[in-house]
C-alpha positions as CSV (number, residue, x, y, z in Angstrom):
1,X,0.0,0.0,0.0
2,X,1.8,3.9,-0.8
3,X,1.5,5.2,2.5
4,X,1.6,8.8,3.9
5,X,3.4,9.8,6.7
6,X,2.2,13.8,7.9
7,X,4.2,13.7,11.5
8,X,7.6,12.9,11.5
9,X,10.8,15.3,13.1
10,X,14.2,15.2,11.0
11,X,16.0,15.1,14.1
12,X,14.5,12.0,15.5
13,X,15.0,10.6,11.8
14,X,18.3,10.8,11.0
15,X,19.8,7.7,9.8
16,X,22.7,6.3,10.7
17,X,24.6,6.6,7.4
18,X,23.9,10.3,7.8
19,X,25.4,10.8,11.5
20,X,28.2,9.0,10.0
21,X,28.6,11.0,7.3
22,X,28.0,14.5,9.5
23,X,30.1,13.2,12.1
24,X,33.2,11.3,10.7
25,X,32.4,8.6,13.1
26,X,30.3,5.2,13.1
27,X,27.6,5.5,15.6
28,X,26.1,2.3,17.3
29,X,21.8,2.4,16.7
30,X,21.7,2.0,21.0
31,X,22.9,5.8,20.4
32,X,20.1,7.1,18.5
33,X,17.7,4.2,19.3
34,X,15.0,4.5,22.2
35,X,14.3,0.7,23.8
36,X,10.2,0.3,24.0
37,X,11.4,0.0,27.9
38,X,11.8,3.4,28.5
39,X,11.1,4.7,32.0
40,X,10.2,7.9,30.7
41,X,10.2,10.9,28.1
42,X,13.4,12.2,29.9
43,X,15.3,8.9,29.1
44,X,13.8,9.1,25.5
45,X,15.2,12.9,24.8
46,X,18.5,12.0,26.0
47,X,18.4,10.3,22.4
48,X,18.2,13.6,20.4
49,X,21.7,14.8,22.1
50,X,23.6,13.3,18.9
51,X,21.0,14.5,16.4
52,X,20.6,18.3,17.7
53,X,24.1,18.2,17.9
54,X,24.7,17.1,14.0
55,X,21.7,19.6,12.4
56,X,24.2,22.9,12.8
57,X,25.5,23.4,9.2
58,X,23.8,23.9,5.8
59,X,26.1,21.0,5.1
60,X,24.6,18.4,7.9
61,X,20.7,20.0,6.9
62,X,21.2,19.1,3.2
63,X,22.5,15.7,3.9
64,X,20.0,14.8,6.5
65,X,17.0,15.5,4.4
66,X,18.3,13.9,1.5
67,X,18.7,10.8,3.1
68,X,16.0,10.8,5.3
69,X,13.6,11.1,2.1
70,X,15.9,8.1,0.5
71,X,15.4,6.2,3.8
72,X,11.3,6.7,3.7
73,X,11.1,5.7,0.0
74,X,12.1,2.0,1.4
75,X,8.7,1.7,2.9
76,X,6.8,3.0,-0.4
77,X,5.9,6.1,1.2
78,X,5.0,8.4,-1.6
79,X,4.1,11.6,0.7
80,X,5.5,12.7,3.8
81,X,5.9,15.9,5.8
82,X,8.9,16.3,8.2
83,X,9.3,18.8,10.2
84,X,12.2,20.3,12.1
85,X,13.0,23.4,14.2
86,X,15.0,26.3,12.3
87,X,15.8,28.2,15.6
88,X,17.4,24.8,16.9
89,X,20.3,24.8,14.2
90,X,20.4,28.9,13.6
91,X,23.4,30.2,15.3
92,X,27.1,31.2,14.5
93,X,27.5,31.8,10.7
94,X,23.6,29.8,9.8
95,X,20.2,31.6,10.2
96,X,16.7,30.1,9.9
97,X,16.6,31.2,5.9
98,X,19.8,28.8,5.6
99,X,18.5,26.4,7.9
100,X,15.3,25.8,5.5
101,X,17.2,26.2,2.4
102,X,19.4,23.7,3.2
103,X,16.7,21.5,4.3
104,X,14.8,21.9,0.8
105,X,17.9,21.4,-0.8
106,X,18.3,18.0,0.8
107,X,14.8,17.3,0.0
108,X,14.9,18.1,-3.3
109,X,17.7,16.3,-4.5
110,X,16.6,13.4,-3.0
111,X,13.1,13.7,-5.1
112,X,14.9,13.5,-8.0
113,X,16.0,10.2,-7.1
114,X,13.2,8.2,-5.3
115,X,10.3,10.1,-6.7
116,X,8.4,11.1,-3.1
117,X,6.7,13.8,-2.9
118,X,6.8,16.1,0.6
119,X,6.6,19.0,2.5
120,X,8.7,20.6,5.2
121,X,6.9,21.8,8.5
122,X,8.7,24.6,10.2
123,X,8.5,24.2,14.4
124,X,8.8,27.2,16.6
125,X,9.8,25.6,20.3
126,X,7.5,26.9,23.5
127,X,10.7,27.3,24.9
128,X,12.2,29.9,22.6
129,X,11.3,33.4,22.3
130,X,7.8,34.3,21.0
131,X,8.9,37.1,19.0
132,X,12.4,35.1,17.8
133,X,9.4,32.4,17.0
134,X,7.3,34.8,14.7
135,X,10.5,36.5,13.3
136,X,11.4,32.8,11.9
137,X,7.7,32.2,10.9
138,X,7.7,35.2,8.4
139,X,10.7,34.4,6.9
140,X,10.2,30.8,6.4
141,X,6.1,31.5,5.1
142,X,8.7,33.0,2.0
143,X,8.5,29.5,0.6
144,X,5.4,28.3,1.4
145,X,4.5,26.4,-2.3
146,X,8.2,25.9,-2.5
147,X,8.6,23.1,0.1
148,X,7.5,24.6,3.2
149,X,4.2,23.7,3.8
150,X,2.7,24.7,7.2
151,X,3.8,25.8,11.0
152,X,3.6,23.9,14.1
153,X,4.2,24.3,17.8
154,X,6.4,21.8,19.8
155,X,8.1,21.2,23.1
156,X,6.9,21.0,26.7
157,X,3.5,22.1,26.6
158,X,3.5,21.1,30.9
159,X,5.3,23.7,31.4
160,X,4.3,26.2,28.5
161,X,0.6,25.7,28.2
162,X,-1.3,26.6,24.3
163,X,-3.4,29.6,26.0
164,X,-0.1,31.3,26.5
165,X,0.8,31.3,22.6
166,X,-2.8,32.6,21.7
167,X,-1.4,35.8,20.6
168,X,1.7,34.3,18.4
169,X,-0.8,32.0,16.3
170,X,-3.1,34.9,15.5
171,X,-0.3,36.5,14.0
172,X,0.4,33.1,12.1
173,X,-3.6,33.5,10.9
174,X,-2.4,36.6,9.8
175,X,0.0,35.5,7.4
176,X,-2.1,32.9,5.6
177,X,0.5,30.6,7.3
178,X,-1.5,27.1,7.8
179,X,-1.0,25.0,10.9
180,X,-0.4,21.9,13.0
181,X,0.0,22.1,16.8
182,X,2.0,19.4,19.3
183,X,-1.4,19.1,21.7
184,X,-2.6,16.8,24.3
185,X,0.5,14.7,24.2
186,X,1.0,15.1,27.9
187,X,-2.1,14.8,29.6
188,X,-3.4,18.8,29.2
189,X,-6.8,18.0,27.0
190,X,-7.2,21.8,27.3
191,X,-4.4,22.3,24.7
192,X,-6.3,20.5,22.8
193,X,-9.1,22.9,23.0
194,X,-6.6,25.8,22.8
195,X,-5.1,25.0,19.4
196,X,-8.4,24.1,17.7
197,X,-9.7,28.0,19.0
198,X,-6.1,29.2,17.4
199,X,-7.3,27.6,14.4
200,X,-4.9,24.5,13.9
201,X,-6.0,22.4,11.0
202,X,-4.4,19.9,12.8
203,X,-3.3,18.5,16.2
204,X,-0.4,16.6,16.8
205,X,-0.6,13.6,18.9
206,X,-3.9,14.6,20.6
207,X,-4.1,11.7,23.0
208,X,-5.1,13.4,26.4
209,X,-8.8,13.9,24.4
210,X,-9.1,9.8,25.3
211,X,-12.6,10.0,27.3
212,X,-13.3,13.8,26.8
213,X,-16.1,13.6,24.6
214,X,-16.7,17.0,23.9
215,X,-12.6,18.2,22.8
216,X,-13.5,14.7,20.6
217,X,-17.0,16.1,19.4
218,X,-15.2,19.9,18.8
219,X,-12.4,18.3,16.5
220,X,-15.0,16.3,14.6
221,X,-17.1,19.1,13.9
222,X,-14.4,21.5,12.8
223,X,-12.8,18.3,10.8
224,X,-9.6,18.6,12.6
225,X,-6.6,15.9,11.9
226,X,-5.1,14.1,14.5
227,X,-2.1,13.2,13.9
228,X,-1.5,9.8,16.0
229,X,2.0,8.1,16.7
230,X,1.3,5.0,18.3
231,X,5.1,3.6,19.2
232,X,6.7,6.9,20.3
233,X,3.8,7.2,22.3
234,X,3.8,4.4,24.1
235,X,8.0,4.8,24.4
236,X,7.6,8.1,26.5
237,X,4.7,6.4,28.6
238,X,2.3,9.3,27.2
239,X,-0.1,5.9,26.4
240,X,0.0,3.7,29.2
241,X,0.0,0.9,27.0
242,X,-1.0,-1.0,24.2
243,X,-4.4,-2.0,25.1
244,X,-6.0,1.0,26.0
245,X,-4.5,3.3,22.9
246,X,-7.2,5.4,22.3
247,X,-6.9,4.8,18.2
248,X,-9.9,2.9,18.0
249,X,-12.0,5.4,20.5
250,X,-11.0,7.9,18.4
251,X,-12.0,6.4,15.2
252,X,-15.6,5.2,17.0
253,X,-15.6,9.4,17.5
254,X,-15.7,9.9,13.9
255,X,-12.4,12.1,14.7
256,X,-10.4,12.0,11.0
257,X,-7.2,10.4,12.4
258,X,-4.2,9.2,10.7
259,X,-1.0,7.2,11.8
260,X,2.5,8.5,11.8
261,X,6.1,8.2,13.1
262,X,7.1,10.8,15.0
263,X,10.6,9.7,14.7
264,X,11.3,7.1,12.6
265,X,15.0,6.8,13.8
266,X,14.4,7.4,17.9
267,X,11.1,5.0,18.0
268,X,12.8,2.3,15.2
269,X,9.7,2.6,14.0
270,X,7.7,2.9,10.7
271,X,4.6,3.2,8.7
272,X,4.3,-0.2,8.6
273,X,5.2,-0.8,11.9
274,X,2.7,1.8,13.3
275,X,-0.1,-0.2,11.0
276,X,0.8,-3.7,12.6
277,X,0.1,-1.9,15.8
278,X,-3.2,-0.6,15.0
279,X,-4.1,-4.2,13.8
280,X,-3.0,-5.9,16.5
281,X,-3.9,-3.6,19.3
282,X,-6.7,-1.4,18.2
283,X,-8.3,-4.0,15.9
284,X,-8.0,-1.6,12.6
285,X,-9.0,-3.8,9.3
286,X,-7.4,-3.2,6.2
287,X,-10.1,-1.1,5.0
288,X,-9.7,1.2,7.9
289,X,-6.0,1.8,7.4
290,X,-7.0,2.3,3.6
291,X,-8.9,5.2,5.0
292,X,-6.5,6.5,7.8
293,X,-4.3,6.5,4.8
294,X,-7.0,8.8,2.4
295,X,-7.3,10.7,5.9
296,X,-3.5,11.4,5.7
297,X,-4.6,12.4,1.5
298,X,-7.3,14.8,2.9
299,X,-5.4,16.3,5.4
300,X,-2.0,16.9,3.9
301,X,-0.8,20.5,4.1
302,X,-0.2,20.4,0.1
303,X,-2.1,21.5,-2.6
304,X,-4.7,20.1,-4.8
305,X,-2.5,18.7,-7.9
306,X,-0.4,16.6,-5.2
307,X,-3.6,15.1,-3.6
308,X,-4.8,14.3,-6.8
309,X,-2.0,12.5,-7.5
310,X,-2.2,10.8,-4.0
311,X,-5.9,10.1,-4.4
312,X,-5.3,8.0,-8.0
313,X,-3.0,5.7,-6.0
314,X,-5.6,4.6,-4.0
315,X,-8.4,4.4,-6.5
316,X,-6.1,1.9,-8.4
């Protein structure tokens, strides 16, 4: 089946070959590898030390997203949206224009070669400055049709809660900018709430909405995406575990869901992977994940002529 992957960081992606090829050394997978046995999300962020570390040249952007795109083409994935943090790798002698530049570079070298189409999601971090955050929003919207496809909020949303960045997303609105938002990964259903008022198209992760009917009934009204990641879920213990994955609650909702990655790297995890879960776990049948894959179609931050093209895969 071509499958669509719409939430997926570089940073947590990056393959081996290209830490090798950033670093000048051979790095072990137990490196950049989370074990399903994690105790928590603090053990599981101790595994992006390498890969923030390696994103903080044009050089290392452009080679990570070129191979990540080769890597995903080995699971037939013929659209996928990563995303990754341009404030993260700006710094001494590299701002967020070179950071995405280099990053749609990467990307689209690698298209020539496998053929997959995609789209880059810029992330502003709660953590950082909101007006360093909006700076790096306007100059990044410059290539919106040109790779970048849409904005997104990550990072600690305990300790920086979505009511708090109510003001930065209006000024997103502003610029036509469209946008996903890291929500209700940690327990907070409010987010939730929060960044379908701020007008998110979509929400990443979304799980906290598990037995809150009406944040379920308000994202099936306004046809909001959820954007689930089973296995990195369960890895930083936001799911408690397997059974009770609220993926088929969700679907029961009517809530358009799709499955994802997160980080394909981090969570050794895949597409495919993420759909044997769902079978196994959350009883999907093949002709639900043939529609959490036309959800992913519908929901893509990319315009019409690519979900065309998306949509014909299926109908053959």
């Amino acid at each position: 089946m071509p499958k669509i992957d719409l939430h997926c960081h570089l940073d947590g992606s990056l393959t081996l070959e290209s830490v090798r090829k950033i670093t000048g050394r051979n790095v072990a997978p137990e490196e950049l590898q989370a074990d399903d046995r994690c105790r928590d999300l603090a053990e599981y962020l101790k595994k992006f030390d390498i890969p923030i570390a390696c994103l903080k040249t044009a050089e290392a952007l452009r080679i990570a997203a070129r191979d990540f795109l080769l890597d995903a083409a080995k699971e037939n994935i013929c659209y996928i949206e990563t995303r990754f943090a341009p404030l993260h790798s700006a710094g001494e002698g590299l701002n967020s224009r070179q950071a995405v530049e280099s990053v749609l570079e990467g990307l689209a070298e690698a298209e020539k070669i496998c053929h997959v189409r995609y789209g880059v999601i810029v992330c502003a971090m709660r953590h950082h400055r909101q007006e360093d955050s909006l700076a790096m929003f306007r100059t990044c919207r410059e290539y919106l049709g040109e790779g970048v496809c849409a904005a997104d909020l990550a990072g600690d949303e305990a300790s920086w809660p979505m009511e708090n960045y109510r003001a930065l997303f209006q000024e997103v609105k502003k610029l036509d900018f469209p946008f996903t938002i890291h929500a209700g990964e940690c327990g907070n259903a409010e987010n939730i709430r929060e960044a379908v008022e701020c007008g998110a198209a979509r929400i990443g992760h979304g799980i906290a909405m598990s037995g809150r009917a009406d944040i379920q009934k308000l994202c099936a009204e306004r046809g909001v995406g959820i954007e689930m990641c089973p296995i990195s879920n369960l890895q930083t213990r936001a799911a408690k575990s397997p059974d009770h994955y609220p993926l088929r609650e969700f679907l029961d909702a009517g809530l358009k869901v799709t499955l994802n990655t997160d980080n394909r790297t981090v969570s050794r995890t895949s597409i495919t992977r993420e759909m044997e879960f769902a079978r196994k776990y959350c009883g999907v049948t093949d002709e639900e994940l043939l529609r959490l894959e036309q959800n992913a179609a519908d929901l893509a931050f990319a315009d019409d002529s690519v979900k065309h093209e998306l949509w014909k895969l299926w109908n053959h």
